[in-house]
N, C-alpha and C positions, 0 to 999 in steps of 0.2 A: 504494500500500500504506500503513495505516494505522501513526503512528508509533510507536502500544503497541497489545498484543495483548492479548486476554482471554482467558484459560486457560478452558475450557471444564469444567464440573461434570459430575462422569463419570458420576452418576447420571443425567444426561440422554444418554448414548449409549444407554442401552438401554432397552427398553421396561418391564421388571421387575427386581428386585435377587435376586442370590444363588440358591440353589435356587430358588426358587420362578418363578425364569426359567426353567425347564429345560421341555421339551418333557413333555406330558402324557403316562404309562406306556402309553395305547390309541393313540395318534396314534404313537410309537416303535414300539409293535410293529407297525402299519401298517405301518411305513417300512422295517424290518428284513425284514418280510413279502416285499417285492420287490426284497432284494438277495440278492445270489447270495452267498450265506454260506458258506464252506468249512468245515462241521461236520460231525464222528463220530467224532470222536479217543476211544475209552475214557478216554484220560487228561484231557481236558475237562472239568474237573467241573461250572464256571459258564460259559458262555456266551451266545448272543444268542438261543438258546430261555428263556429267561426275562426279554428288553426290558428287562435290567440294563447299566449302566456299566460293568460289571467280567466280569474273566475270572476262571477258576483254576484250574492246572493242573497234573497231577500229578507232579512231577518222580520220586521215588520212594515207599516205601511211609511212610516220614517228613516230606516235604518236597515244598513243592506252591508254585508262583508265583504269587502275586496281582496282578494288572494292573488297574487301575481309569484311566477317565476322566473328567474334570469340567472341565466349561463353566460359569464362576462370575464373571457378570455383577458390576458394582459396585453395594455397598450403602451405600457412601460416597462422599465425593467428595473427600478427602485422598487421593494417591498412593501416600505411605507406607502410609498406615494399612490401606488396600485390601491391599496386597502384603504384610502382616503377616496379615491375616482372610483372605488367597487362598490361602496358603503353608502355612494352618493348617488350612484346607479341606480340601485338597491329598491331606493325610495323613491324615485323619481316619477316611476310609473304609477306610482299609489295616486302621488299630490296630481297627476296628469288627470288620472280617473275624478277628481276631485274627492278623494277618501283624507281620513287622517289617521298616519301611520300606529299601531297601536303594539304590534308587534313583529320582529325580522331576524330571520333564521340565514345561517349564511352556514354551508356546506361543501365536504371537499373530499373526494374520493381518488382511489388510488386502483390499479390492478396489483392481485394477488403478484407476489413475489419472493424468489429465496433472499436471505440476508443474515447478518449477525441479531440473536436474539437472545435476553434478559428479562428475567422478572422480580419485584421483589416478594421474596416467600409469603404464601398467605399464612394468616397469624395462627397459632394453635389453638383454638376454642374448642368448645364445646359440642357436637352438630346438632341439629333442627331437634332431632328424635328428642322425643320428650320435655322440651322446652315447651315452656306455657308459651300461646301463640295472643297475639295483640287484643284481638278479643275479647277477650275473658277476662284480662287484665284491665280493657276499659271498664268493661261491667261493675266491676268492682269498686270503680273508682268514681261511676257517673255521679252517685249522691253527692261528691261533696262540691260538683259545679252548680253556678247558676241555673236556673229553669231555661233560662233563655239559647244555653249552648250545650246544651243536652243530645238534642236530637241530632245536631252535625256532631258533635264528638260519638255516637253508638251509631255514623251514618252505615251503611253497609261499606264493604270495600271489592275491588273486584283480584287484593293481593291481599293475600295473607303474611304475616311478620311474624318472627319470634324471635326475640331479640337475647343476645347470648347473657347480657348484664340486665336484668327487668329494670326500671327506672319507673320514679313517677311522675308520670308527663305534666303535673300539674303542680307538681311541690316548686317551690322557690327557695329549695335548697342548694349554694352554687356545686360543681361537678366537673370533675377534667372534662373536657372538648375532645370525647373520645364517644363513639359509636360502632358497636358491632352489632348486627343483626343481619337472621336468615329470612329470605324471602321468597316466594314466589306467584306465578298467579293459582288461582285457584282451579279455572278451567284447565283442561287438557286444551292445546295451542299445536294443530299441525298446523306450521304454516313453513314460510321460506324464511331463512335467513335474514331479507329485511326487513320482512314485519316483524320477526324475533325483537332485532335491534330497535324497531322502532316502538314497541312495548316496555324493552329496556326503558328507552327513555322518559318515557310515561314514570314508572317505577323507581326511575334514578333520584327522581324528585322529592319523595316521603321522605319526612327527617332529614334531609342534608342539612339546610338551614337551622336548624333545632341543634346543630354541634354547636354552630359558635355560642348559641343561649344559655349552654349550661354552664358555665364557670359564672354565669351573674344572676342567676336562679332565676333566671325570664324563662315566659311560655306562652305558647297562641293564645291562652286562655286567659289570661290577665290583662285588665280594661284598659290599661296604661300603658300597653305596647300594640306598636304597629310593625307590622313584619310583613315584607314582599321580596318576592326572588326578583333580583336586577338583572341580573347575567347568569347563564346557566350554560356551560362549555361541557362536551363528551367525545371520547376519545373510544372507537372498539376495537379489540386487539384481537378478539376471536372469537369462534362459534360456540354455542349452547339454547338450549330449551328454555325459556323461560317460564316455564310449568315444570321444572326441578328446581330444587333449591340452588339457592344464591347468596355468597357471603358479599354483605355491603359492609365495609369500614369506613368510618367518615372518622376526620380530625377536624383540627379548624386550628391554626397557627397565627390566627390576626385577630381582632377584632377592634377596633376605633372609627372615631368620628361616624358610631350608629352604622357603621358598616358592617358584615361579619363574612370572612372569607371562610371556605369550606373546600376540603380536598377531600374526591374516596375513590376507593378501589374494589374492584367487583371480583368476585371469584368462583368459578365451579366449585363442586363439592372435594372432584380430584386435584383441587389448588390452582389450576389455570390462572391467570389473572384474564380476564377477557374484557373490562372496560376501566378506562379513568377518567372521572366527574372532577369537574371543578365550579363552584360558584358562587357568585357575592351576592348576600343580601342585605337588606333592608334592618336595620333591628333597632329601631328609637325607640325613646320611653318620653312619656308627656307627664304633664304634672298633674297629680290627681284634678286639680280644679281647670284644665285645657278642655275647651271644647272637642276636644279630637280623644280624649281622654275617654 
């Protein structure tokens, strides 16, 4: 192996820059021609009968969702500077449709390949078998919430949890910024590999956020905190079922200025690591007499 690397000009990964890569309007509606598209919703207003990027949908007689997608090759060959003009792209097409952006996914894909490969060990717990599962542990616990958060705390779920250290989600006792817990979903799930991943994802989200809260005994449930996930990052490293169990470890290594970073790490039961999360959230606290309180 050579002893410096040459960073590669990212204008040379692809064969065109920016739009003007994108797949020709008659070649797209070829292509859409022979998928099994599941249209005729009335409330569909843009979809793939028009070989457009975007959807739009009618939520009510006010209010309607815009979904758009865009593949936006490099027109530069700075990193930064791309991910300033990609980000800008991004959104561009919302404010065009006259939508207000509310939320934006930005994705990157690779083909399978050999290379050098590492992981770090998963941790030595406990496994699922016999572990009280999330359930059972809320039941136990609804009496001592308000009336009023009753019903979303014993909501149904469609992943079951059993977490290797039981905690109580509701105490305002502080606690290292450490999470382990097994998961999975409840159904049995044949599907392909990216709906797998994209279930992950769904999945990834329970308790990350809830790390950074425990060294200052904060929880959803207390009137004086507000809590939202800002950025939500994932990484997949390999294949699995997500109707088997799943070790999720979450830590959190920051938290200030009401911000609280969170990192975790996903694993088969045979140790795999097959995903890593990362994400910041939201974590203020208001003073009993704040209106937002």
């Amino acid at each position: 192996m050579p002893d410096t690397l040459t960073e590669p000009l990212l204008t040379s990964l692809a064969h065109g820059g920016g739009c003007g890569c994108k797949l020709a309007p008659n070649v797209l509606a070829d292509i859409l021609r022979e998928m099994p598209l599941a249209i005729g919703s009335s409330d569909l207003i843009v979809d793939a009968a028009t070989s457009d990027d975007a959807a739009v949908y009618r939520v009510n007689e006010t209010t309607a969702l815009v979904a758009t997608t865009d593949f936006f090759t490099p027109i530069v060959d700075d990193p930064h500077t791309f991910g300033r003009i990609a980000a800008t792209n991004a959104l561009s097409d919302v404010f065009a449709m006259g939508a207000r952006p509310i939320f934006s996914l930005a994705a990157s894909y690779q083909v399978e390949e050999e290379g050098v490969a590492h992981q770090v060990p998963m941790p030595e717990v406990a496994g699922p078998e016999g572990l009280e599962n999330d359930e059972a542990a809320r039941q136990k616990l609804v009496a001592r919430l308000p009336e009023q958060y009753r019903e979303a705390f014993l909501q149904d779920r469609p992943v079951e949890f059993r977490p290797v250290t039981p905690r109580d989600p509701i105490s305002s006792q502080p606690e290292p910024p450490l999470r382990e817990v097994w998961f999975k979903v409840v159904d049995s799930v044949d599907a392909d590999p990216m709906t797998q991943r994209a279930l992950l994802a769904y999945c990834s989200d329970f308790g990350l956020m809830g790390t950074a809260m425990l060294p200052h005994g904060m929880n959803f449930w207390q009137p004086h905190v507000q809590c939202a996930s800002i950025d939500h990052a994932m990484w997949f490293h390999g294949d699995f079922r997500i109707d088997e169990w799943l070790l999720y470890r979450s830590e959190s290594p920051f938290a200030g200025g009401s911000r609280g970073m969170n990192f975790g790490s996903i694993y088969r039961q045979d140790g795999t690591l097959v995903a890593s999360v990362a994400q910041e959230g939201l974590m203020r606290l208001h003073r009993s007499d704040s209106p937002a309180a």
